[in-house]
N, CA, C and O atoms as a Maestro MAE file, in Angstrom:
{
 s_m_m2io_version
 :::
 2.0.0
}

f_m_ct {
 s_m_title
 :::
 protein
 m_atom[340] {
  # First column is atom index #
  i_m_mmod_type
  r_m_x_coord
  r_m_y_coord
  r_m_z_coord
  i_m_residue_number
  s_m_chain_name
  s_m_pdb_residue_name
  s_m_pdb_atom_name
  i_m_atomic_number
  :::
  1 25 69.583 124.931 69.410 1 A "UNK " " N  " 7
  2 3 69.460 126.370 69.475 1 A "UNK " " CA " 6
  3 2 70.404 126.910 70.535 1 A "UNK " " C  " 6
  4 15 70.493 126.318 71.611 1 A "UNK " " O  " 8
  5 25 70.969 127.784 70.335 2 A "UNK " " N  " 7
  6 3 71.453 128.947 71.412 2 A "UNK " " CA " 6
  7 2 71.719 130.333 70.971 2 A "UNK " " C  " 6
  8 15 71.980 130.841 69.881 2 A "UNK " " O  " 8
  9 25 71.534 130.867 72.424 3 A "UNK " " N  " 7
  10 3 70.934 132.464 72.291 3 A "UNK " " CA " 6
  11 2 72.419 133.156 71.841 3 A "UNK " " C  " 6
  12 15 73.495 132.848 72.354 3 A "UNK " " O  " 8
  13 25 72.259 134.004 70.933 4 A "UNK " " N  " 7
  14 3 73.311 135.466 70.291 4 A "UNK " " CA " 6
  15 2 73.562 135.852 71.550 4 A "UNK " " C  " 6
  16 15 72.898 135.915 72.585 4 A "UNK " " O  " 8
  17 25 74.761 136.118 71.212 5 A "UNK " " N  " 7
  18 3 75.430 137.053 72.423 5 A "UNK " " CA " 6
  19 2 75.244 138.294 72.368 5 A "UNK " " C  " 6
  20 15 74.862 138.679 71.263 5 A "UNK " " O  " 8
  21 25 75.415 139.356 73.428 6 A "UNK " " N  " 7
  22 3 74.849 140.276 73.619 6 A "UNK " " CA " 6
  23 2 75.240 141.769 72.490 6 A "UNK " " C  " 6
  24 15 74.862 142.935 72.386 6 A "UNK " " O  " 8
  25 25 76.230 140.825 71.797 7 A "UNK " " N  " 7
  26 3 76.698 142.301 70.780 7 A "UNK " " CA " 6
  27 2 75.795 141.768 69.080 7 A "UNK " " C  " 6
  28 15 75.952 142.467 68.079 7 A "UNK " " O  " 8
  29 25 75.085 140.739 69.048 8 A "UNK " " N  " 7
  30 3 74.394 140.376 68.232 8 A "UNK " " CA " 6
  31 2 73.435 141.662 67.856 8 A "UNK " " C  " 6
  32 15 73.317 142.608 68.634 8 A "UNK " " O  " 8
  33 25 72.745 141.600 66.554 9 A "UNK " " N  " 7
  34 3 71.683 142.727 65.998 9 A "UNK " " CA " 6
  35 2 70.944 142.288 67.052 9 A "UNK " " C  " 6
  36 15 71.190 141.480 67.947 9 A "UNK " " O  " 8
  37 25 69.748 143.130 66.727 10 A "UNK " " N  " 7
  38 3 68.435 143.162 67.127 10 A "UNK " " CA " 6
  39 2 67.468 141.750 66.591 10 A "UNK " " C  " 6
  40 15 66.875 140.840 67.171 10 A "UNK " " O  " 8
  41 25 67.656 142.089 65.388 11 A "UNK " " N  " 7
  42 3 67.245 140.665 64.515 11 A "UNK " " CA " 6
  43 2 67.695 139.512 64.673 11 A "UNK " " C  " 6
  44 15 66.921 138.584 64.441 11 A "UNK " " O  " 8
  45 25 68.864 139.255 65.047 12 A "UNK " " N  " 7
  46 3 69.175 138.081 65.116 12 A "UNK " " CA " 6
  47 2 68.438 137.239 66.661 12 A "UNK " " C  " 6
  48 15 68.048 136.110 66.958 12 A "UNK " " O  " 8
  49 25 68.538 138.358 67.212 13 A "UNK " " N  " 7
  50 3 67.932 137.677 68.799 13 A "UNK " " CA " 6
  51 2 66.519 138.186 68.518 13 A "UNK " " C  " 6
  52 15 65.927 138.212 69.597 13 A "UNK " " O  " 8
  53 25 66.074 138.420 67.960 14 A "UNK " " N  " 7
  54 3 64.329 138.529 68.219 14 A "UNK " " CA " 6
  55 2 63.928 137.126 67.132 14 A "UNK " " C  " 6
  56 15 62.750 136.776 67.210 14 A "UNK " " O  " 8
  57 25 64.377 136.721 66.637 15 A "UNK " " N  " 7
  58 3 64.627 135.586 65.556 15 A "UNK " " CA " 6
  59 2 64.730 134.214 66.597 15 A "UNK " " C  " 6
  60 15 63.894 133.313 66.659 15 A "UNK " " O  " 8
  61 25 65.562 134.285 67.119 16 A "UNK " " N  " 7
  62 3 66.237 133.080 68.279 16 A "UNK " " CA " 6
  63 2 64.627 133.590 69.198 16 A "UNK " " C  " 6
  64 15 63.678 133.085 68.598 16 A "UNK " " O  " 8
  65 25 64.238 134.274 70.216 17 A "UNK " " N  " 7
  66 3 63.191 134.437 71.043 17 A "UNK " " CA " 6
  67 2 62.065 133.817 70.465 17 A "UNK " " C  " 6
  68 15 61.443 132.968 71.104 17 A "UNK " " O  " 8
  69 25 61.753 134.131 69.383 18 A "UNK " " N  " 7
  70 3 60.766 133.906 68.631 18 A "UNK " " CA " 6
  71 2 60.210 132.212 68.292 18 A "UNK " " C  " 6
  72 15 59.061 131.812 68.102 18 A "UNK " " O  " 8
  73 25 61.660 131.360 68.307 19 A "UNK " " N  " 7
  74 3 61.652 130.466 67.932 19 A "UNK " " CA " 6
  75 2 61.699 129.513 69.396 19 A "UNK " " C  " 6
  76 15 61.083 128.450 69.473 19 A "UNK " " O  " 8
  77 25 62.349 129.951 70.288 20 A "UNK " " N  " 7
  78 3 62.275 129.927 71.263 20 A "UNK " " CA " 6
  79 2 60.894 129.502 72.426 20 A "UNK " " C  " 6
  80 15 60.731 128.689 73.336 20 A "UNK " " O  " 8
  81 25 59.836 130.915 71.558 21 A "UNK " " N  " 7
  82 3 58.518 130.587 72.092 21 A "UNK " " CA " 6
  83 2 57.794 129.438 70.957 21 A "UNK " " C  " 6
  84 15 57.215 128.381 71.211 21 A "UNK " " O  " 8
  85 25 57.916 129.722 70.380 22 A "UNK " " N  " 7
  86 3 57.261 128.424 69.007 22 A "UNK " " CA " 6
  87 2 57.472 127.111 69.600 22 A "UNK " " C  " 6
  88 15 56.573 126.290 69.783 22 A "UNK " " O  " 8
  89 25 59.032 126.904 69.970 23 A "UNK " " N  " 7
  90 3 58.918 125.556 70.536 23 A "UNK " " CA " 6
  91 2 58.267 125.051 71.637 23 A "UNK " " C  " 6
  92 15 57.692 123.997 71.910 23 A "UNK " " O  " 8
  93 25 58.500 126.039 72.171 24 A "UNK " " N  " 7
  94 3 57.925 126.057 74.237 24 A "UNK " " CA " 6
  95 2 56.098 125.553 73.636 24 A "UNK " " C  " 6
  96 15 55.549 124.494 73.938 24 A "UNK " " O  " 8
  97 25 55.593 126.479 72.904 25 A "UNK " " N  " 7
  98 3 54.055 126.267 72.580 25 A "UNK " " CA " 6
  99 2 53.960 125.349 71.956 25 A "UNK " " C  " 6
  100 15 52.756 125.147 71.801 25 A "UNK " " O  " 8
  101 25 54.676 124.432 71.344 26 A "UNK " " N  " 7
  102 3 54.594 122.871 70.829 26 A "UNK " " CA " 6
  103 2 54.243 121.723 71.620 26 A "UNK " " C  " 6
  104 15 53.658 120.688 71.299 26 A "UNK " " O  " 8
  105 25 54.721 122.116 72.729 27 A "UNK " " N  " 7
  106 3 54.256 121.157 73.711 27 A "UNK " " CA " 6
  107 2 53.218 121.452 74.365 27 A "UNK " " C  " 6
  108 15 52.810 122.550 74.745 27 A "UNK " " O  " 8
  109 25 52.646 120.047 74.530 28 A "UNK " " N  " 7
  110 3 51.160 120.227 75.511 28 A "UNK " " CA " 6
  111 2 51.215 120.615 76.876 28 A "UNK " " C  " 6
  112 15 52.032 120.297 77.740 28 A "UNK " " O  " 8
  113 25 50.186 121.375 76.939 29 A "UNK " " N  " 7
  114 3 50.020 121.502 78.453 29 A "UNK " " CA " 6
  115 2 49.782 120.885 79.380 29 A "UNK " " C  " 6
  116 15 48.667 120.590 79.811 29 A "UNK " " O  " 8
  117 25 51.259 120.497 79.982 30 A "UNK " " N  " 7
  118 3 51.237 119.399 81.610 30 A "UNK " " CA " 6
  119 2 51.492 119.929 82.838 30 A "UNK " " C  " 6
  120 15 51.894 121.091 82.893 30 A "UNK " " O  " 8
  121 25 51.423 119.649 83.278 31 A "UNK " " N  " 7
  122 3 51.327 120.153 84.507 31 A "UNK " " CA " 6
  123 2 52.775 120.709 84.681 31 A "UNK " " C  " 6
  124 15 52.927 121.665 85.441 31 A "UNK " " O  " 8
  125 25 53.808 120.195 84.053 32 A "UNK " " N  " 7
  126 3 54.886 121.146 84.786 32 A "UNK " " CA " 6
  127 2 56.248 121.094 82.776 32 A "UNK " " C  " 6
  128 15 56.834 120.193 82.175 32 A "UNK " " O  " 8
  129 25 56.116 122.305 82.609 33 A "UNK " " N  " 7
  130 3 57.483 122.302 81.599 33 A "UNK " " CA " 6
  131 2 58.791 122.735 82.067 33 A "UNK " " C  " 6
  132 15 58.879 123.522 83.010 33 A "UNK " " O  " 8
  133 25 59.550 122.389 81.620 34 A "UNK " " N  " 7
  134 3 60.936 122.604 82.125 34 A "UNK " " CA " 6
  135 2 62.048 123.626 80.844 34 A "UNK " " C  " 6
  136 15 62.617 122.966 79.975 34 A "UNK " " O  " 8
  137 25 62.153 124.449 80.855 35 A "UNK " " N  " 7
  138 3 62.861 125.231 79.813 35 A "UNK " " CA " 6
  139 2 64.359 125.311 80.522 35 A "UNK " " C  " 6
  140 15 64.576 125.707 81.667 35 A "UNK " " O  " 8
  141 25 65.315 124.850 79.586 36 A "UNK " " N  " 7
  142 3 66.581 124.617 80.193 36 A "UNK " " CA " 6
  143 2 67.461 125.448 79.112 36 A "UNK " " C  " 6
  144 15 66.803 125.478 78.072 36 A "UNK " " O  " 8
  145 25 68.646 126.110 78.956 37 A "UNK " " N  " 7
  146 3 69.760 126.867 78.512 37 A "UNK " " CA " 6
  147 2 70.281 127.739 78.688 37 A "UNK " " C  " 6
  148 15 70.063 128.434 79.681 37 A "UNK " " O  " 8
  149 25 71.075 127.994 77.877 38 A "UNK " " N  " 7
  150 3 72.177 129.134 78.389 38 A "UNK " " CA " 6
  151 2 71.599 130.015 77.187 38 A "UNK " " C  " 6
  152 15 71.646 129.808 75.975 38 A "UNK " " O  " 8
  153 25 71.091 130.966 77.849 39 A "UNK " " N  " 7
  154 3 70.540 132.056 76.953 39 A "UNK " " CA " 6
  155 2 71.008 133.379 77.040 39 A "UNK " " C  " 6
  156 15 70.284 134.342 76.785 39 A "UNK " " O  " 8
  157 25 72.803 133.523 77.573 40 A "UNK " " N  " 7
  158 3 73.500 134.249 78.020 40 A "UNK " " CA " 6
  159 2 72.740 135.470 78.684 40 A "UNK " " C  " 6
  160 15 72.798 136.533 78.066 40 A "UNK " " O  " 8
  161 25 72.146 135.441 79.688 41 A "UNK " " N  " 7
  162 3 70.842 136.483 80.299 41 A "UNK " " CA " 6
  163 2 72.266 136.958 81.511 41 A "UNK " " C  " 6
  164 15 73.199 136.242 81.875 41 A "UNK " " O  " 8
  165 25 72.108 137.705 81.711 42 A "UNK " " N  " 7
  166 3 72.431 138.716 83.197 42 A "UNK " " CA " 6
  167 2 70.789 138.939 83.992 42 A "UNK " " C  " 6
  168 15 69.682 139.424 83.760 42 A "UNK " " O  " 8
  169 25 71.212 138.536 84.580 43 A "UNK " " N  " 7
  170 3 69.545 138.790 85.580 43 A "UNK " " CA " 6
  171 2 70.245 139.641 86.592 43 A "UNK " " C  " 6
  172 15 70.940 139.069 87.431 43 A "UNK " " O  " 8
  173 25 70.140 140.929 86.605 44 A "UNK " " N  " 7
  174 3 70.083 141.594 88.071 44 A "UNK " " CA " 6
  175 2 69.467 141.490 88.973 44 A "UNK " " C  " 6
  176 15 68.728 140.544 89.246 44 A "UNK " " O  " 8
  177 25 69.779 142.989 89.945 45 A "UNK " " N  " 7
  178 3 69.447 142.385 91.537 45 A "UNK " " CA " 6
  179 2 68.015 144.103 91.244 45 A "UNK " " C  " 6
  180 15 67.456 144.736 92.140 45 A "UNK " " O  " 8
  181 25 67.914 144.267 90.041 46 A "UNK " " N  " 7
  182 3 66.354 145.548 89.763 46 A "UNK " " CA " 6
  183 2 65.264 144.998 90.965 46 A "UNK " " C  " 6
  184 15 65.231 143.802 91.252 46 A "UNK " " O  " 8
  185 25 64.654 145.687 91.426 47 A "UNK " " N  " 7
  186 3 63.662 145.593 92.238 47 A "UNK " " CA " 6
  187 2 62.659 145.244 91.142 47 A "UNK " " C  " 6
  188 15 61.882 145.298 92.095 47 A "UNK " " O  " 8
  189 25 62.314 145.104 90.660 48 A "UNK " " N  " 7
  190 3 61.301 144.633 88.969 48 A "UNK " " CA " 6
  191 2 60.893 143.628 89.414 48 A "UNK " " C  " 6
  192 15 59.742 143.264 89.651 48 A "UNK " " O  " 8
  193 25 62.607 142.762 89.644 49 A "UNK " " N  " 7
  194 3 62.444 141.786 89.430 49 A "UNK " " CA " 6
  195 2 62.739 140.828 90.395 49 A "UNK " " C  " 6
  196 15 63.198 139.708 90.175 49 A "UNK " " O  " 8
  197 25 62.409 141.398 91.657 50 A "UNK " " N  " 7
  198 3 62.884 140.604 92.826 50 A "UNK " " CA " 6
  199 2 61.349 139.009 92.901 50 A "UNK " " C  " 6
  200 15 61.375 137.818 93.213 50 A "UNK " " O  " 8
  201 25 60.550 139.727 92.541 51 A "UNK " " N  " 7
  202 3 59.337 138.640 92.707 51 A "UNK " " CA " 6
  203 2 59.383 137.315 91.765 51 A "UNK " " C  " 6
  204 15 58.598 136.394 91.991 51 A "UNK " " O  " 8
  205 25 60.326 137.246 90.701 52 A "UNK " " N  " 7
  206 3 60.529 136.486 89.744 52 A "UNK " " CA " 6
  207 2 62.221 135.532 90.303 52 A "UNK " " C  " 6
  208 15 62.350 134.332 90.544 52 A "UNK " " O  " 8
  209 25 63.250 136.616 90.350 53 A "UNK " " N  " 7
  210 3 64.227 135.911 90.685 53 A "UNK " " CA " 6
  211 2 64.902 135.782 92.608 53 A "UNK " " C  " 6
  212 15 65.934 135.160 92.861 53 A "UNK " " O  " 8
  213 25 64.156 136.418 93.588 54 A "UNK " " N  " 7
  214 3 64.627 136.324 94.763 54 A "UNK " " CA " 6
  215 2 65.445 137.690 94.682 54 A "UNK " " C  " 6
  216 15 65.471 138.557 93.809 54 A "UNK " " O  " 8
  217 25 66.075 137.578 95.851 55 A "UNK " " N  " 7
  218 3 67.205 138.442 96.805 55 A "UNK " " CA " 6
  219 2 68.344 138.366 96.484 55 A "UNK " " C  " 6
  220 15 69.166 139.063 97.079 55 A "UNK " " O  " 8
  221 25 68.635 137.740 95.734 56 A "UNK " " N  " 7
  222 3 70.154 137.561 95.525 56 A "UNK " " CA " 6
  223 2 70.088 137.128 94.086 56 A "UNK " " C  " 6
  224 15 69.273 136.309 93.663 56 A "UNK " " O  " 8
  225 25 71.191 137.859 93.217 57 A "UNK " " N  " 7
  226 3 71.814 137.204 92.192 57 A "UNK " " CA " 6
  227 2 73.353 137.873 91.774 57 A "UNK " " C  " 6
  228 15 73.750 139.027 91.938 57 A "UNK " " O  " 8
  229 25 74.075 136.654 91.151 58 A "UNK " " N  " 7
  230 3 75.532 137.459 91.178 58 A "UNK " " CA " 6
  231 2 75.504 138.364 89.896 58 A "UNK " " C  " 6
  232 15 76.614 138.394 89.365 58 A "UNK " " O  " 8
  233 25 74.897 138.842 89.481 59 A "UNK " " N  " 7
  234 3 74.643 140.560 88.655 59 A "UNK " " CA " 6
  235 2 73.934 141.319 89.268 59 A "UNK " " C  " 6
  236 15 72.870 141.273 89.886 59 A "UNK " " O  " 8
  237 25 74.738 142.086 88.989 60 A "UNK " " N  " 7
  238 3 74.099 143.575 90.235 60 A "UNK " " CA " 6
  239 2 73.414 144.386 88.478 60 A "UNK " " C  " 6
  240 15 72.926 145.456 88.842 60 A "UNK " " O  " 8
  241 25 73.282 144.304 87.364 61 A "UNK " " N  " 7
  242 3 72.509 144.929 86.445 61 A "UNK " " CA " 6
  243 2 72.412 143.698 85.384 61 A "UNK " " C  " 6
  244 15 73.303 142.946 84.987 61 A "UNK " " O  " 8
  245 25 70.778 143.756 84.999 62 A "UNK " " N  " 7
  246 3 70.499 142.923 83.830 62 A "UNK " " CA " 6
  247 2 70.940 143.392 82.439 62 A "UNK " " C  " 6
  248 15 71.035 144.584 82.148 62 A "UNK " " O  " 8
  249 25 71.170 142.512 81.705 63 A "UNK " " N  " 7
  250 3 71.076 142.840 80.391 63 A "UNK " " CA " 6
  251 2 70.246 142.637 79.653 63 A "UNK " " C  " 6
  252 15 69.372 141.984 80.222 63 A "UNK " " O  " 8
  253 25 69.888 142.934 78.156 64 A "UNK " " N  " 7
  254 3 68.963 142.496 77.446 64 A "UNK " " CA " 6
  255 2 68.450 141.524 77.605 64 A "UNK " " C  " 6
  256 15 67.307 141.286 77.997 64 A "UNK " " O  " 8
  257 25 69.563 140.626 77.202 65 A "UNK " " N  " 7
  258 3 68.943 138.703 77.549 65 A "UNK " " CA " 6
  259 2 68.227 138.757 78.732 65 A "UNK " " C  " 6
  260 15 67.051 138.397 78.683 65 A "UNK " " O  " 8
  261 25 68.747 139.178 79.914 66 A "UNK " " N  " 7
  262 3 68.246 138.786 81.266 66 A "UNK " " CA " 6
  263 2 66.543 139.283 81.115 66 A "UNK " " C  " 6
  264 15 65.577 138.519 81.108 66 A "UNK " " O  " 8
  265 25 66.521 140.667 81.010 67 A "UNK " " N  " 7
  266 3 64.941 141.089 80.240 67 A "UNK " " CA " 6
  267 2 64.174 140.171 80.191 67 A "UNK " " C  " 6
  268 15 63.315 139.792 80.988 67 A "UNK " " O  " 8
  269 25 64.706 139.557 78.583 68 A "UNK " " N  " 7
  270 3 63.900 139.074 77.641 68 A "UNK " " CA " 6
  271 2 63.226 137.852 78.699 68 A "UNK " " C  " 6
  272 15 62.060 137.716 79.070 68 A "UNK " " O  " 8
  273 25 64.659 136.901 79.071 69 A "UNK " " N  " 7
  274 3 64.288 135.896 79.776 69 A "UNK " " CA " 6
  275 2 63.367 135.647 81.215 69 A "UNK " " C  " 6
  276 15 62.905 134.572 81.597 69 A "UNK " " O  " 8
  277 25 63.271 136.789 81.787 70 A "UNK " " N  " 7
  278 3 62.784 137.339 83.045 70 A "UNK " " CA " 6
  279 2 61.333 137.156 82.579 70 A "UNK " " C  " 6
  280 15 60.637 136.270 83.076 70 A "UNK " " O  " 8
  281 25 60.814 138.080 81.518 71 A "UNK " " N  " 7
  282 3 59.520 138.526 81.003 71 A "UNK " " CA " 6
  283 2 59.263 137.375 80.469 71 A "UNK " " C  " 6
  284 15 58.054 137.413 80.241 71 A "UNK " " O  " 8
  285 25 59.689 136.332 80.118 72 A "UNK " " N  " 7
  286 3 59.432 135.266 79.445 72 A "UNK " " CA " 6
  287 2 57.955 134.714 80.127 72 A "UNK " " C  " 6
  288 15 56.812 134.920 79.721 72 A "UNK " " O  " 8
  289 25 58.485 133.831 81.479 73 A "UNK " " N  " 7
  290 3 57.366 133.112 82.191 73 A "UNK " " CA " 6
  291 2 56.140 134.011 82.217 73 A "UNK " " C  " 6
  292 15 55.080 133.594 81.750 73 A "UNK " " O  " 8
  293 25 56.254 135.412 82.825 74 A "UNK " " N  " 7
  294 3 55.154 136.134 82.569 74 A "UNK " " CA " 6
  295 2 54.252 136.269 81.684 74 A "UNK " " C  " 6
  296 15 53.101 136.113 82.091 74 A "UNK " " O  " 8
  297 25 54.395 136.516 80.573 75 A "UNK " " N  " 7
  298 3 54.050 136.379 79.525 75 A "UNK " " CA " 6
  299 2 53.586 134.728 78.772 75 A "UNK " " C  " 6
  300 15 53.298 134.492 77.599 75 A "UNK " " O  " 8
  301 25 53.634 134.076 79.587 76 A "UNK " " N  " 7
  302 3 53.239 132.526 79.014 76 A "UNK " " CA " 6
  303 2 52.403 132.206 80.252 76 A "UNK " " C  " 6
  304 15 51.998 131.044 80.287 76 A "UNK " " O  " 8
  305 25 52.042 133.032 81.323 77 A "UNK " " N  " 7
  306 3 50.973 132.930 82.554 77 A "UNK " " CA " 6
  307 2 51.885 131.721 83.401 77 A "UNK " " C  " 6
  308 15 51.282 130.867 84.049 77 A "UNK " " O  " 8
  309 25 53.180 131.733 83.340 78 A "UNK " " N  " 7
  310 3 53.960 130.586 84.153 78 A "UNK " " CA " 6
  311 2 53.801 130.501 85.805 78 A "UNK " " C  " 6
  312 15 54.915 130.842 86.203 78 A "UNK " " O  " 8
  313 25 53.359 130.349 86.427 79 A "UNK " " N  " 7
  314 3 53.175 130.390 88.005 79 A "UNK " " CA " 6
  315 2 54.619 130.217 88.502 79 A "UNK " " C  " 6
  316 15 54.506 131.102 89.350 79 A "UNK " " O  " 8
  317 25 55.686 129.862 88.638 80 A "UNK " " N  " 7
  318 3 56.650 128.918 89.013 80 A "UNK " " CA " 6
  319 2 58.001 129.649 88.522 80 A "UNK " " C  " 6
  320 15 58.052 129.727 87.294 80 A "UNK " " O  " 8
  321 25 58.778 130.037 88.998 81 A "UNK " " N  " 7
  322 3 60.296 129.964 87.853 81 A "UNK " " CA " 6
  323 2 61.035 130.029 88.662 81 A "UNK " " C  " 6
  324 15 60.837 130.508 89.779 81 A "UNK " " O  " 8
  325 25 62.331 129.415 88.122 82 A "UNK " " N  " 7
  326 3 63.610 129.261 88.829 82 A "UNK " " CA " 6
  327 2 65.174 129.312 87.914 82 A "UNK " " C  " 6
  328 15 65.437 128.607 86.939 82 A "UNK " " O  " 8
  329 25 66.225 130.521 88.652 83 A "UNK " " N  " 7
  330 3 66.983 130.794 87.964 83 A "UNK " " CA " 6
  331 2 68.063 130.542 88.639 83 A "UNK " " C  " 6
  332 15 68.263 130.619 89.852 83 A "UNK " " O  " 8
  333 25 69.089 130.085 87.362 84 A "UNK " " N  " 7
  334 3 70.300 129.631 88.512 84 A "UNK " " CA " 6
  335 2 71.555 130.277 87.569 84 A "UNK " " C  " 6
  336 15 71.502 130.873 86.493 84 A "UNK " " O  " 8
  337 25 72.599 129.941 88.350 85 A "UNK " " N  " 7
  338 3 73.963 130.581 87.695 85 A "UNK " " CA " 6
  339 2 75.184 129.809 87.587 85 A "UNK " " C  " 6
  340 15 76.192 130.314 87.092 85 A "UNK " " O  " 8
  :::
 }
 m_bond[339] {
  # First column is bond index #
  i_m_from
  i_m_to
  i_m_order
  :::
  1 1 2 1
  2 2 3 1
  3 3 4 2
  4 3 5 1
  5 5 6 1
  6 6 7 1
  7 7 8 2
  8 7 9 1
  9 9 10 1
  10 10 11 1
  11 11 12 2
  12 11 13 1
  13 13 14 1
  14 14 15 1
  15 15 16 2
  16 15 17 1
  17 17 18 1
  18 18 19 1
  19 19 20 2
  20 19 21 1
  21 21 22 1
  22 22 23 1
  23 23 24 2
  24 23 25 1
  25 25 26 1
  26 26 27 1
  27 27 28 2
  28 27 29 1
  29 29 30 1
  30 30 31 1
  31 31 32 2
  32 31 33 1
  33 33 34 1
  34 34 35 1
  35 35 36 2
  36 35 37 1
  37 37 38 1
  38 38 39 1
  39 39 40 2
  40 39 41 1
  41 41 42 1
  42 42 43 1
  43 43 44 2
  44 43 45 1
  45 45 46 1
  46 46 47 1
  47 47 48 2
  48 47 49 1
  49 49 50 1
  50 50 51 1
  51 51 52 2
  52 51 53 1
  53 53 54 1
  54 54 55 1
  55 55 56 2
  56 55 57 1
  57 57 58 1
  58 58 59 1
  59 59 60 2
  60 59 61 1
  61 61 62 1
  62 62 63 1
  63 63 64 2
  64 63 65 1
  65 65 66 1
  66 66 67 1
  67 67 68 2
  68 67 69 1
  69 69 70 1
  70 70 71 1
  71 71 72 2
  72 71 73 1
  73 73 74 1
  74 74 75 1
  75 75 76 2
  76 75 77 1
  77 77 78 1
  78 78 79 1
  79 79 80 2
  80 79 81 1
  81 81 82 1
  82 82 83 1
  83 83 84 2
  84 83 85 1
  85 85 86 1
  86 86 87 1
  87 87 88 2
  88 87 89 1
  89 89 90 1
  90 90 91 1
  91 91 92 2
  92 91 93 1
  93 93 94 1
  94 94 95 1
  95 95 96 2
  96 95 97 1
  97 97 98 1
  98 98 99 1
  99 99 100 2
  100 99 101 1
  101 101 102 1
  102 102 103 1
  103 103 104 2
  104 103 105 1
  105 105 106 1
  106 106 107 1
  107 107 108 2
  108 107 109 1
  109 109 110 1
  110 110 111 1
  111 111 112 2
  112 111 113 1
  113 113 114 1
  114 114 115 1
  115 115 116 2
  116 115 117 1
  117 117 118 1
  118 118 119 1
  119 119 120 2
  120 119 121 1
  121 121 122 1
  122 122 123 1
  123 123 124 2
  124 123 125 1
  125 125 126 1
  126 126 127 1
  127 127 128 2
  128 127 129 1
  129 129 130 1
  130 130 131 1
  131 131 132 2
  132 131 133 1
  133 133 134 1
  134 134 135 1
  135 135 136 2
  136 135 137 1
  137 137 138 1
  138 138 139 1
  139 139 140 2
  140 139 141 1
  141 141 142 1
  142 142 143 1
  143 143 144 2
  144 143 145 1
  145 145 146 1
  146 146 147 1
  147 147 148 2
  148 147 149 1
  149 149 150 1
  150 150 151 1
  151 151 152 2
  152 151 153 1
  153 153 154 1
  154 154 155 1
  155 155 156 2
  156 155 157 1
  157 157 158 1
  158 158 159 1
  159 159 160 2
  160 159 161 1
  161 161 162 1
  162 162 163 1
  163 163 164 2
  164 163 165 1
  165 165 166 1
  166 166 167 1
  167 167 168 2
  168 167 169 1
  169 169 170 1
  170 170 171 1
  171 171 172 2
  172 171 173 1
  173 173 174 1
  174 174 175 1
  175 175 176 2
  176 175 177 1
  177 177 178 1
  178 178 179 1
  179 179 180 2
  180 179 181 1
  181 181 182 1
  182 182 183 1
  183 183 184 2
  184 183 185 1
  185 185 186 1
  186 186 187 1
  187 187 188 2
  188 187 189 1
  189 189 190 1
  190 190 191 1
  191 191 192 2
  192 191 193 1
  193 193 194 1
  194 194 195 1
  195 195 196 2
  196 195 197 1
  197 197 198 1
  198 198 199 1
  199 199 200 2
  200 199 201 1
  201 201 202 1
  202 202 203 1
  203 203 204 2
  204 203 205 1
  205 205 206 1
  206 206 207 1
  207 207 208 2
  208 207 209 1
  209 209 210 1
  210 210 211 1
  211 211 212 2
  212 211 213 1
  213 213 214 1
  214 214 215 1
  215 215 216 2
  216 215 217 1
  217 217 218 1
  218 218 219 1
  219 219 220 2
  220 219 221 1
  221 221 222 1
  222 222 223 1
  223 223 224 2
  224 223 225 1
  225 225 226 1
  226 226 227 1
  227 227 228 2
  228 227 229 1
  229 229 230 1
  230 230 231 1
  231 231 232 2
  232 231 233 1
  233 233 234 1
  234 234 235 1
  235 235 236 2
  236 235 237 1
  237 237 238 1
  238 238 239 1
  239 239 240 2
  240 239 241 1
  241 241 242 1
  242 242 243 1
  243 243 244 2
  244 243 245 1
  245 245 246 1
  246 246 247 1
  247 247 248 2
  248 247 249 1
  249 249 250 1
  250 250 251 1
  251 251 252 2
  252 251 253 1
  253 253 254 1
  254 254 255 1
  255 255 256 2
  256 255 257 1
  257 257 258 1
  258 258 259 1
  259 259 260 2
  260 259 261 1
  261 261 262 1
  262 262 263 1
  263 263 264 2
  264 263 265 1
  265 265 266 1
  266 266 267 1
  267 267 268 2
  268 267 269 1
  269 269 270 1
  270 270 271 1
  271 271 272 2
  272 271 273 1
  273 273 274 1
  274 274 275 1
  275 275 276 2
  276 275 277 1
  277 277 278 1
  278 278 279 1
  279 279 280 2
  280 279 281 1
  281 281 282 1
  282 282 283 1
  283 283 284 2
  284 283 285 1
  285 285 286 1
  286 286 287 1
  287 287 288 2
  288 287 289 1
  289 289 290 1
  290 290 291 1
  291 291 292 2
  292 291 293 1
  293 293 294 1
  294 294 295 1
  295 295 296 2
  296 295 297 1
  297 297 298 1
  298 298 299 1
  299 299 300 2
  300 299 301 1
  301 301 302 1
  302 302 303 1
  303 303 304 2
  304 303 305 1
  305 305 306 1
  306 306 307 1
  307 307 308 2
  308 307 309 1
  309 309 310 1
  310 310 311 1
  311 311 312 2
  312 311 313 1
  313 313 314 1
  314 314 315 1
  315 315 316 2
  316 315 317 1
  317 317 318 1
  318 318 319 1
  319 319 320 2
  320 319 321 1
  321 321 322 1
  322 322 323 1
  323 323 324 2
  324 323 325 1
  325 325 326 1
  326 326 327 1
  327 327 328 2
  328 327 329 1
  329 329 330 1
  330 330 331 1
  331 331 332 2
  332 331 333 1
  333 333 334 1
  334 334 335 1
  335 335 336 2
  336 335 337 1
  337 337 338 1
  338 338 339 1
  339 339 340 2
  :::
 }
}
């Protein structure tokens, strides 16, 4: 799998997300999952989202991807996340 780039439809990346979470929920619950790719995200430096990604990131504005991927752990009750560049 890898994520549409940012000039992709709507559909095509809610398609990829979708499948995205399907797999993640395939696996059992252990104590620690590891979700790894390039899901072409921009993660900004939004105050939103300082509690998820820290003080620093080299995008000063998110994009869609970054969103999607940000809201991700939240939404799966993830305690833990870590983003790199």
């Amino acid at each position: 799998m890898h994520a549409s780039n940012e000039q992709k439809s709507g559909d095509s990346k809610e398609s990829f997300y979708e499948e995205v979470e399907q797999v993640f929920d395939l696996f059992p619950k252990y104590h620690m999952k590891i979700l790894l790719g390039d899901f072409k995200a921009k993660v900004g430096r939004e105050n939103i989202f300082k509690p998820t990604v820290g003080l620093e990131s080299v995008q000063q504005d998110s994009n869609d991807d970054g969103v999607r991927i940000v809201n991700f752990p939240t939404s799966k009750n993830l305690k833990s996340t870590m983003f790199t560049h």
